[in-house]
C-alpha positions as CSV (number, residue, x, y, z in Angstrom):
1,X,121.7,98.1,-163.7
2,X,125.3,99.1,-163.2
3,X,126.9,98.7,-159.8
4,X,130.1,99.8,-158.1
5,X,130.7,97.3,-155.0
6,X,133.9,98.9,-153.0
7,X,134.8,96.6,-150.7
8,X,138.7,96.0,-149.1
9,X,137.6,92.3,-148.7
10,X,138.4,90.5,-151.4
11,X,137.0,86.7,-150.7
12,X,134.0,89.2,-149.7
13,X,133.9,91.0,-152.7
14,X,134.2,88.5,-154.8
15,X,131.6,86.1,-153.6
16,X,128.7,89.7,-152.8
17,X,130.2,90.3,-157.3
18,X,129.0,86.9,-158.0
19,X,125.5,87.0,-156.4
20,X,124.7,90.5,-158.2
21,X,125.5,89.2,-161.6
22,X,123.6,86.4,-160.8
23,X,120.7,88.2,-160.6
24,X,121.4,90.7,-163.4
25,X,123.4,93.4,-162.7
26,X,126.8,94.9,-164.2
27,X,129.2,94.7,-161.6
28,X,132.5,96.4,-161.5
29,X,134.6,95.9,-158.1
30,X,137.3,98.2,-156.5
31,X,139.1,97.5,-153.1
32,X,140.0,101.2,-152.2
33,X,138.4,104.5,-151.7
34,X,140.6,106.1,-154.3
35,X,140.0,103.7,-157.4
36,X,135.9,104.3,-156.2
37,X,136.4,107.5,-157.1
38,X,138.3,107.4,-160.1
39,X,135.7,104.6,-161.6
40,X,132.7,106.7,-160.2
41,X,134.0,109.8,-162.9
42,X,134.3,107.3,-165.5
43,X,130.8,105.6,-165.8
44,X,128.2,106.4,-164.7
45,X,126.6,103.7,-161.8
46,X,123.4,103.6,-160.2
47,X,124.1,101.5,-157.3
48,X,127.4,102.0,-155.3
49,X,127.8,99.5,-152.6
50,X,130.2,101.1,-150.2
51,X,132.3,99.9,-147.0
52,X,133.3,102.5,-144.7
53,X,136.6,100.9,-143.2
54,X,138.8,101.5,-146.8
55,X,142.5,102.3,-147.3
56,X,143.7,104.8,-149.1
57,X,140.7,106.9,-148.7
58,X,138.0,106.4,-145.8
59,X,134.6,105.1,-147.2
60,X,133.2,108.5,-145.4
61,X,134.7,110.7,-147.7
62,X,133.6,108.9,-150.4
63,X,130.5,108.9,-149.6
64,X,130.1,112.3,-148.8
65,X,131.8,113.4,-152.5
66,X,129.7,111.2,-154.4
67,X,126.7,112.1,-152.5
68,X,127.3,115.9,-153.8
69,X,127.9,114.4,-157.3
70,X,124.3,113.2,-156.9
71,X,124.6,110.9,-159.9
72,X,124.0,107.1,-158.0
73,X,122.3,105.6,-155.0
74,X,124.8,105.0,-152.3
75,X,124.3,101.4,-150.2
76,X,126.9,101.4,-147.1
77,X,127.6,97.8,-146.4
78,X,129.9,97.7,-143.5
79,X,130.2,96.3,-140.1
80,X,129.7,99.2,-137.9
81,X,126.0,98.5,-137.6
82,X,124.8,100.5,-134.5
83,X,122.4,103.0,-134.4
84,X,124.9,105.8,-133.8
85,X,126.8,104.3,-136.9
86,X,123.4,104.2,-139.3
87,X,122.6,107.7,-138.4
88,X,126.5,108.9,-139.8
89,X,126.0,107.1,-142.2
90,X,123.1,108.2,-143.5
91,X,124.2,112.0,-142.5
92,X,127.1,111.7,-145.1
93,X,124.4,111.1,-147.8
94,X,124.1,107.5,-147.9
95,X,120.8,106.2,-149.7
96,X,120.5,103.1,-147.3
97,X,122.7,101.3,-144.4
98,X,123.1,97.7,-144.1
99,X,125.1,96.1,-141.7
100,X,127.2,92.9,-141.6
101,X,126.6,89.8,-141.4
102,X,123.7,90.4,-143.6
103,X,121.3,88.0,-146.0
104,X,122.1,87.7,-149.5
105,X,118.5,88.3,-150.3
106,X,118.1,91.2,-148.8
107,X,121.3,92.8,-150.5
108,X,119.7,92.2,-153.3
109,X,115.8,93.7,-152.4
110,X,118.0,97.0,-151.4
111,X,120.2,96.9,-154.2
112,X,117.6,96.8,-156.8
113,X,114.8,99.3,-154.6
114,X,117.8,102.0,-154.9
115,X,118.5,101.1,-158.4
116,X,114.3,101.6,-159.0
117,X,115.4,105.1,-157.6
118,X,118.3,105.7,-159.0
119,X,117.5,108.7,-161.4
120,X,116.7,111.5,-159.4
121,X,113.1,113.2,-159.9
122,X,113.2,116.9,-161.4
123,X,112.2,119.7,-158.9
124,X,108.6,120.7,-159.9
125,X,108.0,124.6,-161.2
126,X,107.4,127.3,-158.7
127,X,104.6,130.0,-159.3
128,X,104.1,132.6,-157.3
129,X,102.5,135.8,-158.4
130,X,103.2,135.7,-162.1
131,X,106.6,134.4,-161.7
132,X,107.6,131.3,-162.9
133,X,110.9,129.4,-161.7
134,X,112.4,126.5,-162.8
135,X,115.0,125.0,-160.3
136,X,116.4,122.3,-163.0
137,X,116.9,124.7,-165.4
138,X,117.4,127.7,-163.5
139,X,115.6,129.8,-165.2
140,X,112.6,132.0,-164.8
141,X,109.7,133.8,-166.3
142,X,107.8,137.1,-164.6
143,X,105.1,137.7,-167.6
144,X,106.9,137.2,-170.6
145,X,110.1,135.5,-172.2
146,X,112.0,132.8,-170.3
147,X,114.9,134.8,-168.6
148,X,118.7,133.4,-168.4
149,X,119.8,131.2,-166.1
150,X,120.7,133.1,-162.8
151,X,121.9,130.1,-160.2
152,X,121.9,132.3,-157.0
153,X,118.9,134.2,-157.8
154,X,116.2,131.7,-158.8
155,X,118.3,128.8,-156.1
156,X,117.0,132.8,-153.4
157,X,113.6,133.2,-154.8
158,X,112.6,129.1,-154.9
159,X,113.8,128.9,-151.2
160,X,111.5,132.2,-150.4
161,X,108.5,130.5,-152.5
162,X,108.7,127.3,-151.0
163,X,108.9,129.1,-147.5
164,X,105.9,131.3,-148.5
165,X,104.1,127.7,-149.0
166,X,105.3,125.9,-145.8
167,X,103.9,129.3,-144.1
168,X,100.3,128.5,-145.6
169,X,100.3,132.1,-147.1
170,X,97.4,132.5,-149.7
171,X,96.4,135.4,-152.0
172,X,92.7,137.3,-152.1
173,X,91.2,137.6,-155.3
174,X,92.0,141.4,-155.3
175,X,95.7,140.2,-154.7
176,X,96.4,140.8,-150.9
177,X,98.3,138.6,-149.0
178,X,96.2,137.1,-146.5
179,X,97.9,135.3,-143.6
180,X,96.7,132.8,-141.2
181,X,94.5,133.6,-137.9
182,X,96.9,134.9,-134.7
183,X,94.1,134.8,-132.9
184,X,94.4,132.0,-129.3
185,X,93.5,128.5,-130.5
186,X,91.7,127.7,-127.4
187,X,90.2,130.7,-126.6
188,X,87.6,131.3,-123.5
189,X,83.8,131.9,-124.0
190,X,80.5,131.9,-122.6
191,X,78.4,128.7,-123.8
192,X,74.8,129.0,-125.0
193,X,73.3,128.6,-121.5
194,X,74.3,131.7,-120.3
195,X,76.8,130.7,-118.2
196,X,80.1,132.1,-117.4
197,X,83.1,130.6,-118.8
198,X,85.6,128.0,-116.9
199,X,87.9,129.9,-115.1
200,X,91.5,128.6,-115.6
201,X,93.0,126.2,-112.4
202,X,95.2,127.4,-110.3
203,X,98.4,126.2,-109.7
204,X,98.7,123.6,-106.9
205,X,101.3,126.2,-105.3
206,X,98.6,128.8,-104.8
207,X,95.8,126.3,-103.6
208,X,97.8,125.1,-101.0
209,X,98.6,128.4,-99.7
210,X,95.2,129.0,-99.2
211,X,94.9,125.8,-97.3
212,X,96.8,126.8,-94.9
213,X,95.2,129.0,-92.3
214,X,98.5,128.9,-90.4
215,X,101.8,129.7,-91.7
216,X,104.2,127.2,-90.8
217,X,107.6,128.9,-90.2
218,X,110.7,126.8,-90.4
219,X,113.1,128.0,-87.9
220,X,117.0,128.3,-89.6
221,X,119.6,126.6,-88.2
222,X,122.1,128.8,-86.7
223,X,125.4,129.8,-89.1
224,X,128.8,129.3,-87.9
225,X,129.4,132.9,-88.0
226,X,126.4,133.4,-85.5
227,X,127.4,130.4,-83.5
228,X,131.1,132.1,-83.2
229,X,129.2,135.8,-82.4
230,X,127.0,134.1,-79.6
231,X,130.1,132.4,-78.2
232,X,132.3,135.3,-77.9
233,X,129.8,138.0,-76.7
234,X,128.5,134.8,-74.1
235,X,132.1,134.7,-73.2
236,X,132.3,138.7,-72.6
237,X,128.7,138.5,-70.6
238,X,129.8,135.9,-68.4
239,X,132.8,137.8,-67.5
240,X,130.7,141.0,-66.8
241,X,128.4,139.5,-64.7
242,X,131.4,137.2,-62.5
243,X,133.4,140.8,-62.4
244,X,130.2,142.6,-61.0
245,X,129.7,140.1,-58.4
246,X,132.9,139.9,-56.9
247,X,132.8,143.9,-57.0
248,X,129.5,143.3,-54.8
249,X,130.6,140.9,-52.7
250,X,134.0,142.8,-52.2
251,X,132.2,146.0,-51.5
252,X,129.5,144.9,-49.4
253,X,131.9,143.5,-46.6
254,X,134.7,146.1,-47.0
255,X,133.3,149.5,-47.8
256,X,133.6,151.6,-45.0
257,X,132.2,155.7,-44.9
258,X,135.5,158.4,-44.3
259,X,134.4,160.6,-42.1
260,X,132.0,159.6,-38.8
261,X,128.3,159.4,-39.4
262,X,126.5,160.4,-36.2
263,X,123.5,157.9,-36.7
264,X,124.3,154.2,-37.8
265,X,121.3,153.6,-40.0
266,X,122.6,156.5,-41.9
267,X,125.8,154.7,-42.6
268,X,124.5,151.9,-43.7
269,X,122.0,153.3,-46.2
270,X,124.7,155.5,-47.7
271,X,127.0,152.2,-48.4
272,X,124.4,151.0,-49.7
273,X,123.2,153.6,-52.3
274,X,126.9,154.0,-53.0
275,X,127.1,150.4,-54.2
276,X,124.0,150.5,-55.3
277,X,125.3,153.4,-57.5
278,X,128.6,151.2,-58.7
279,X,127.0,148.3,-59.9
280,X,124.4,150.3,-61.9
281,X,126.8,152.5,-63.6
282,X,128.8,149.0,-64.1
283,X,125.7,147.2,-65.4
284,X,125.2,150.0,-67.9
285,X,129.0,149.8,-68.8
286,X,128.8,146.1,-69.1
287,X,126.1,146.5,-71.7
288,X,127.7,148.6,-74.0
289,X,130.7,146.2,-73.6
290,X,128.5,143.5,-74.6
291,X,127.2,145.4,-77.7
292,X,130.7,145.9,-78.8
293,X,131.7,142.6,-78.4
294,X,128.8,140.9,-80.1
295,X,129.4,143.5,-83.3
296,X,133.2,142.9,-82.8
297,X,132.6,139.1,-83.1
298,X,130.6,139.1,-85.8
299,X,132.9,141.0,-87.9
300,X,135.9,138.9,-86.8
301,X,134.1,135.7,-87.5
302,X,133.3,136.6,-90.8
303,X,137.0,137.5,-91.4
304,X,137.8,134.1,-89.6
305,X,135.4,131.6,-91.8
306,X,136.5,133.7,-95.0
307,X,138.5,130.7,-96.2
308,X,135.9,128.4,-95.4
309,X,133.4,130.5,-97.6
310,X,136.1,130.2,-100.3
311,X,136.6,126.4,-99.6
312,X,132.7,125.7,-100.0
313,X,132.4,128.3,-103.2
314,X,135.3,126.1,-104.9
315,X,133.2,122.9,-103.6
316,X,130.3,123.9,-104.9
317,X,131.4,125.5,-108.9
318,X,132.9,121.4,-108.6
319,X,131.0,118.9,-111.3
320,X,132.4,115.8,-112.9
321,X,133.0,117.7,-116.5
322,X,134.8,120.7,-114.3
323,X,137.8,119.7,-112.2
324,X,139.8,122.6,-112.7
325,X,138.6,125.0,-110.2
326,X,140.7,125.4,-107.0
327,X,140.8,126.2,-103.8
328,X,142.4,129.8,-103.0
329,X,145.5,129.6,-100.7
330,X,146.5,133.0,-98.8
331,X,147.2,134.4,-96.1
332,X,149.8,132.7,-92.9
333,X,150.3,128.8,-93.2
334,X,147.8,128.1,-90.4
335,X,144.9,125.2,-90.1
336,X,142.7,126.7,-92.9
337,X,146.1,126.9,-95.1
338,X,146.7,123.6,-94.4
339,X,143.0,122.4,-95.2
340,X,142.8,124.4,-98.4
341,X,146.2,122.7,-99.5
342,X,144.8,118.6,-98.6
343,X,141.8,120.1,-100.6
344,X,143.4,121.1,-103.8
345,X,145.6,118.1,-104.0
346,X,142.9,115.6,-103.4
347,X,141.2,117.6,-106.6
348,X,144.6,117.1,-108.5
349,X,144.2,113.5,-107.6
350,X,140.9,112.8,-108.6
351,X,141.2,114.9,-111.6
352,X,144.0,112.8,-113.2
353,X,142.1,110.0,-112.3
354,X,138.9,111.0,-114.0
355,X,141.2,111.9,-116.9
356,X,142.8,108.0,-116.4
357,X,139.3,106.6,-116.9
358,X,138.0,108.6,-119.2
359,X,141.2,107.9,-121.7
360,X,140.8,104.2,-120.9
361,X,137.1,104.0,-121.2
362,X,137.6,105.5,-124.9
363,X,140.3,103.1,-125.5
364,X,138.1,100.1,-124.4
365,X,135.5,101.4,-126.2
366,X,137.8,102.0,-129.7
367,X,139.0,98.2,-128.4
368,X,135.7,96.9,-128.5
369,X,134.1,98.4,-131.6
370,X,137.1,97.5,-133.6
371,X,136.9,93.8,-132.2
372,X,133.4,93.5,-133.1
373,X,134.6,94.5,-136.8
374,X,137.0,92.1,-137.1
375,X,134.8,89.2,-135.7
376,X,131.6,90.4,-138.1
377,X,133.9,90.4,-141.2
378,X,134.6,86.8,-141.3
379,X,131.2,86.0,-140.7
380,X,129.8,88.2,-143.4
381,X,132.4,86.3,-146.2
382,X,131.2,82.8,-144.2
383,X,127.4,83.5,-144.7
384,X,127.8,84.8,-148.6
385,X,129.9,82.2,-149.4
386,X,127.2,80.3,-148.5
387,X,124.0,82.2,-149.8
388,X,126.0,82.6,-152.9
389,X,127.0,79.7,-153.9
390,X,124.0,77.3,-152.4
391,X,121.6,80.0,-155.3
392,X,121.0,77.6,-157.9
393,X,123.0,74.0,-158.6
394,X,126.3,74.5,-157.7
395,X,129.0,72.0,-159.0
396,X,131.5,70.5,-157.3
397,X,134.3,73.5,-158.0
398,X,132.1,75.7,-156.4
399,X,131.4,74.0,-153.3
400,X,135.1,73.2,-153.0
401,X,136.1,77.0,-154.0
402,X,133.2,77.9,-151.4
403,X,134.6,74.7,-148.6
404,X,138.3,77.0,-148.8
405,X,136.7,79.9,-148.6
406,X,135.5,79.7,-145.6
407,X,138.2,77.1,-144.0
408,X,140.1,80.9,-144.5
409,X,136.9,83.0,-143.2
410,X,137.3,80.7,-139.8
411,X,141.7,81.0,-140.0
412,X,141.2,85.0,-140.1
413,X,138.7,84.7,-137.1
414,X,141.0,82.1,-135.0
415,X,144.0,84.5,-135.4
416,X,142.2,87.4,-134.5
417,X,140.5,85.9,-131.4
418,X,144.3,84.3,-130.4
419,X,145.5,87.7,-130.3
420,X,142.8,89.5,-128.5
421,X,142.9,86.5,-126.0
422,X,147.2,87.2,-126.4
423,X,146.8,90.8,-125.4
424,X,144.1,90.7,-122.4
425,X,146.9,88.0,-121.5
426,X,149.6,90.6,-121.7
427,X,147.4,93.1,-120.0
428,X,145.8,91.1,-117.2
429,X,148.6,92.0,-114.5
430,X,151.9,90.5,-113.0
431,X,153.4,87.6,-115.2
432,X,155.7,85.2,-114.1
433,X,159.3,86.2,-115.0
434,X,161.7,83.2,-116.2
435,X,165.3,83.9,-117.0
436,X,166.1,83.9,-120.8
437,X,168.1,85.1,-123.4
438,X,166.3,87.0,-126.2
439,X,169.1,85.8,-129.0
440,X,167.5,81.9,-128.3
441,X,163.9,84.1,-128.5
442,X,165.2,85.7,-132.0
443,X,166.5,82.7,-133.3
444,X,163.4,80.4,-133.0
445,X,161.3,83.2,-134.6
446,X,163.9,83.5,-137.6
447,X,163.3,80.1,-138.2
448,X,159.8,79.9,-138.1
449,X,159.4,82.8,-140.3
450,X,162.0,81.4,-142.7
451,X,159.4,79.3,-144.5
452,X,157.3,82.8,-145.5
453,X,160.5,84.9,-146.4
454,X,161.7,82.3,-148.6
455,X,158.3,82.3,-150.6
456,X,158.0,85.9,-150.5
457,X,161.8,86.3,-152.2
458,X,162.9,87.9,-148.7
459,X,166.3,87.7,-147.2
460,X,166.9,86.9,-143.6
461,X,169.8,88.4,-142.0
462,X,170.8,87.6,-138.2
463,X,173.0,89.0,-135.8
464,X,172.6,87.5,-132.5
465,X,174.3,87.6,-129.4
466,X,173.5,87.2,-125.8
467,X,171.0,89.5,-124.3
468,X,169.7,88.0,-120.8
469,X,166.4,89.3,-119.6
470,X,163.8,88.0,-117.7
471,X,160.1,87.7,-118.4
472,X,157.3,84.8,-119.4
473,X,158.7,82.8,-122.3
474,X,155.5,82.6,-124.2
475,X,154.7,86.3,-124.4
476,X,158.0,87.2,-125.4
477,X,158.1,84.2,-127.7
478,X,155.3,85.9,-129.2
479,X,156.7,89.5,-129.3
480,X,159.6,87.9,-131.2
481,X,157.5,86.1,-133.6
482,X,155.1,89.2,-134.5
483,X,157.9,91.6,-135.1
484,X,159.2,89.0,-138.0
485,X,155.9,88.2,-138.9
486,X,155.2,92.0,-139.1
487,X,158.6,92.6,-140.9
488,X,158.3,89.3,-143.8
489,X,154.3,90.4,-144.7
490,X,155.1,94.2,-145.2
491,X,157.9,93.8,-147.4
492,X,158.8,93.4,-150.9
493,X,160.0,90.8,-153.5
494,X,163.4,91.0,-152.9
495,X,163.8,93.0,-149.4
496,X,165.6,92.0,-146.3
497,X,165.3,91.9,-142.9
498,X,167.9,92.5,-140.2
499,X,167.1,90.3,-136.3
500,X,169.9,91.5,-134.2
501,X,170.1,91.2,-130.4
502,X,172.6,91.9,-127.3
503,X,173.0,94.5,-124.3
504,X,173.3,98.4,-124.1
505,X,172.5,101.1,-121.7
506,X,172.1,98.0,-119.0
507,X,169.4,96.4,-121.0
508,X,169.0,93.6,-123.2
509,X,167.5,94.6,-127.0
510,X,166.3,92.6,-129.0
511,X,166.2,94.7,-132.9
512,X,164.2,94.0,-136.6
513,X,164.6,96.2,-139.5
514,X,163.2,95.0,-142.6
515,X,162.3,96.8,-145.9
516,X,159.6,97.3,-147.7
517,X,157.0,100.9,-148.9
518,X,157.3,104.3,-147.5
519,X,155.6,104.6,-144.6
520,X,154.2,108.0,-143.4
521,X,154.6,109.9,-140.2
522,X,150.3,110.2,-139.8
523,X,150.4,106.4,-140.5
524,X,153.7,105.5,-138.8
525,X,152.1,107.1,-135.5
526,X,149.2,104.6,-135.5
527,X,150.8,101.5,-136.5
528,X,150.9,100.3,-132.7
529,X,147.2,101.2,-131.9
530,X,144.5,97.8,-132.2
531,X,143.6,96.3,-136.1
532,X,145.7,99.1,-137.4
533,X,147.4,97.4,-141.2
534,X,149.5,98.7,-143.5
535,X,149.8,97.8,-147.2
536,X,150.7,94.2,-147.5
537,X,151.6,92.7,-150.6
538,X,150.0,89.7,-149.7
539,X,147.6,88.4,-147.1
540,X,146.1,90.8,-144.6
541,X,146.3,90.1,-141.1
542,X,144.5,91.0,-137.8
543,X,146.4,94.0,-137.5
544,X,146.7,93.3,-134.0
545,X,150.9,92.3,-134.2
546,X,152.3,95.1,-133.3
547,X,150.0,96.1,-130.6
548,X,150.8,93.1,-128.6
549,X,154.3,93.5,-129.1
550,X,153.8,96.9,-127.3
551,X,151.2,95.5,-124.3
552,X,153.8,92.8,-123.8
553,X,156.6,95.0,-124.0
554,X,154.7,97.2,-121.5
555,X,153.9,94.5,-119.4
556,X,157.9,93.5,-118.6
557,X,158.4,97.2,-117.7
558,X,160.6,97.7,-120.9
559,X,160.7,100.3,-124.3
560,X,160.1,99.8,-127.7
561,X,161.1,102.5,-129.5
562,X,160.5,102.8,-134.0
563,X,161.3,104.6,-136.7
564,X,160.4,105.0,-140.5
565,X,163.4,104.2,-142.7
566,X,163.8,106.4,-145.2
567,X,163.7,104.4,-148.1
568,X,160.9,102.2,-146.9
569,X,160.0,99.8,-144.3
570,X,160.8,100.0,-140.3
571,X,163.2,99.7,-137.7
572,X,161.8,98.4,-134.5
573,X,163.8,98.2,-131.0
574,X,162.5,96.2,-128.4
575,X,164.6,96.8,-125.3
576,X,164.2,95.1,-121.7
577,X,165.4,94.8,-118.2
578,X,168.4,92.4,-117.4
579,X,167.9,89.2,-115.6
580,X,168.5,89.7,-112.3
């Protein structure tokens, strides 16, 4: 069985290389996605072992061109093991999905069930009518000769057979097409007793209604609007009714007849029809007053609460995935103005927020799912080593190559937990701040990474002079010390690399440029995000360097600012506040 492993970690690969020819298999290994695909036109595998995490070219788009090749089983072997990772991974056309840290054993069991599978079974022959189609050849036959391969018309007429199949559709022996039954599946009738059949059950809604001999009516609360209408035709009432009996009480004790009245009792009753007369023709008039009033309020508290209608609209059309609606603002700057205004900026303010922690719960969750990678992949070299090398009698080589092994497994896994422990440092909050001068920073990193330059072949060039700042010594220590690190591991065999510091602008800087490929703008934007790595001649690293020299950098309220040189390498500058 031939096999195609792909994986960018080389102890990994090695040891996973090892265990397959041990039990048989031709194994040829590739560390990229591009050389996968070069080797997979070449000869022709039936296993390929893929990682999805690959430089060059992404382990999905491998997988998804070799899966429309068709010609081998595809294993994706990576540390993304979660159910939402399987089910892409399968999507892209994937055979199988194992995750890290896995058993050797079972590697193996998959390995050789896809190779079992790994030449694909011919589509059978489709008849239909006199018609014969052949999918793998693409060819047909309708009563007679074998016609020419036509791929769109027989790739038609096989989908419309096979749906004629799936849609149970049969033929009579006089050759009508019979279809199934429309009839109800559960369909009503009498039973052999004569009875009549089961009526269906009503809903609950209409059994309860008939439960209830008396309707129970809720009573509605009174609107606003109404409340305002009551209050101002109350008002207007109240008036009426005070005005009438002042009018009485003023008229009753000072109405006086004219002209002289012969009899008393007459002049009496005819004050009092007279003001008798007045307050009904008042009455009447307050009425039709109060009419008005009560229509005239209702129309001037629906003009009044406007606003408010608008207010509670905007409220409502409100969700957590739409913030954008607003709150209308017209009309004179009065109380509802105002109101509307506090309204839309508390939206504003709790829209940006929502965006805040949406963008840092992705980040987190980028954080965390990249962490996890970093941690299983150390693990996963650890445990083959082991199953590897303990399959059989192993000499004493062999447990020493296996003892080094993994002494390097557990050196990858302490850096990359130092860093992650370095950054939630950098990121926890205030630091203490401790006058310094960043040319006594740069100089102890350009000694420490002198050792690795000098192996490498790399030239260390200084210029340092005074740049006082003030921050924690350790983190910036450490900013220091990843920026050459950074700058001696992605360079070449005979590069430089340029540590200059000093003041400009009223800040201290603190500057590396170094050598080393061409880097691109696409990968030149990402090379400050979490386990991001370029292409390093030798060792990999956590690719977490330069993302704590940015939290840390962040963290002391300063800029980093970095550029792609244009005949390779970078030019990072680091630049913070003076010590005050």
């Amino acid at each position: 069985m031939r096999v195609l492993l792909v994986e960018d970690e080389q102890p990994l690969a090695t040891y996973i290389a090892a265990g397959l020819r041990k039990h048989g298999c031709a194994v040829d290994v590739t560390h990229d996605g591009q050389q996968a695909m070069d080797k997979s036109e070449l000869v022709p595998y039936d296993v390929v072992v893929l990682d999805r995490d690959l430089p060059v070219l992404h382990g999905d788009t491998v997988c998804r061109r070799l899966a429309q090749r068709g010609a081998a089983r595809i294993l994706m072997l990576t540390a993304s093991g979660a159910v939402a990772d399987r089910v892409d991974g399968l999507a892209l056309g994937a055979d199988d999905y194992l995750g890290k840290p896995f058993a050797f054993a079972e590697l193996v069991a998959r390995v050789r069930a896809l190779g079992r599978r790994s030449t694909p079974a011919s589509p059978p022959i489709l008849r239909a009518g006199g018609v014969e189609l052949d999918p793998a050849r693409r060819a047909g036959r309708a009563g007679g000769p074998v016609a020419g391969p036509d791929p769109q018309g027989v790739r038609g007429a096989g989908t419309a057979a096979r749906r004629g199949r799936c849609r149970g559709e049969r033929r009579d022996a006089a050759g009508q097409g019979v279809g199934r039954a429309r009839g109800p599946v559960h369909q009503r009738r009498p039973d052999h007793h004569g009875h009549a059949a089961p009526q269906a059950r009503r809903p609950a809604a209409d059994r309860d209604r008939d439960r209830r001999r008396v309707p129970h009516r809720r009573m509605s609360r009174l609107t606003a609007r109404g409340g305002l209408t009551l209050v101002y035709t109350g008002l207007v009432l109240v008036a009426g009714l005070l005005w009438l009996g002042l009018t009485y009480l003023l008229l009753r004790n000072n109405l006086r007849l004219s002209y002289p009245v012969p009899d008393a009792g007459v002049g009496t009753r005819l004050r009092a029809q007279a003001i008798a007369d007045l307050l009904l023709q008042a009455g009447l008039a307050l009425l039709v007053v109060t009419a008005l009033t009560g229509l005239i309020g209702w129309l001037l508290a629906g003009r009044i609460l406007r606003p408010v209608r608008a207010i509670a609209d905007a409220a409502n059309r409100l969700s957590a995935e739409n913030l954008s609606e607003r709150v209308p603002v017209r009309g004179p700057a009065d109380e509802l103005t105002t109101l509307a205004g506090t309204i839309n900026g508390m939206l504003d303010r709790i829209q940006h927020g929502v965006a805040d922690r949406d963008r840092v719960l992705d980040s987190q969750r980028l954080f965390v799912a990249n962490a996890a990678h970093e941690l299983r992949t150390p693990l996963t070299t650890m445990r083959t080593a082991i199953d590897v090398t303990l399959d059989g009698e192993p000499g004493r080589a062999e447990l020493l190559a296996m003892a080094a092994d993994i002494a390097t497994a557990v050196e990858t896994s302490r850096r990359t937990l130092d860093g992650l422990l370095l950054l939630a440092r950098s990121q926890a909050g205030q630091l203490r701040r401790t006058p310094l001068d960043l040319a006594r920073v740069g100089t102890a990193a350009v000694a420490d990474a002198a050792g690795r330059a000098a192996a490498g072949t790399v030239t260390l060039r200084t210029d340092l002079r005074a740049a006082p700042a003030g921050g924690e010594p350790v983190l910036l220590e450490r900013l220091a010390g990843n920026l050459l690190e950074n700058a001696v591991r992605y360079n070449h065999a005979g590069g430089s690399v340029e540590v200059s510091s000093g003041t400009a602008g009223g800040r201290a800087f603190l500057r590396v440029v170094n050598t080393g490929p061409p880097i691109t703008a696409a990968e030149h934007q990402r090379l400050f995000e979490p386990f991001v790595r370029g292409a390093a001649g030798g060792t990999r690293g956590a690719g977490l360097g330069l993302s704590i020299v940015r939290a840390v950098v962040t963290a002391h309220d300063g800029e980093i600012a970095s550029s792609a040189r244009a005949g390779g390498g970078l030019d990072i500058t680091v630049r913070l506040p003076l010590a005050g």
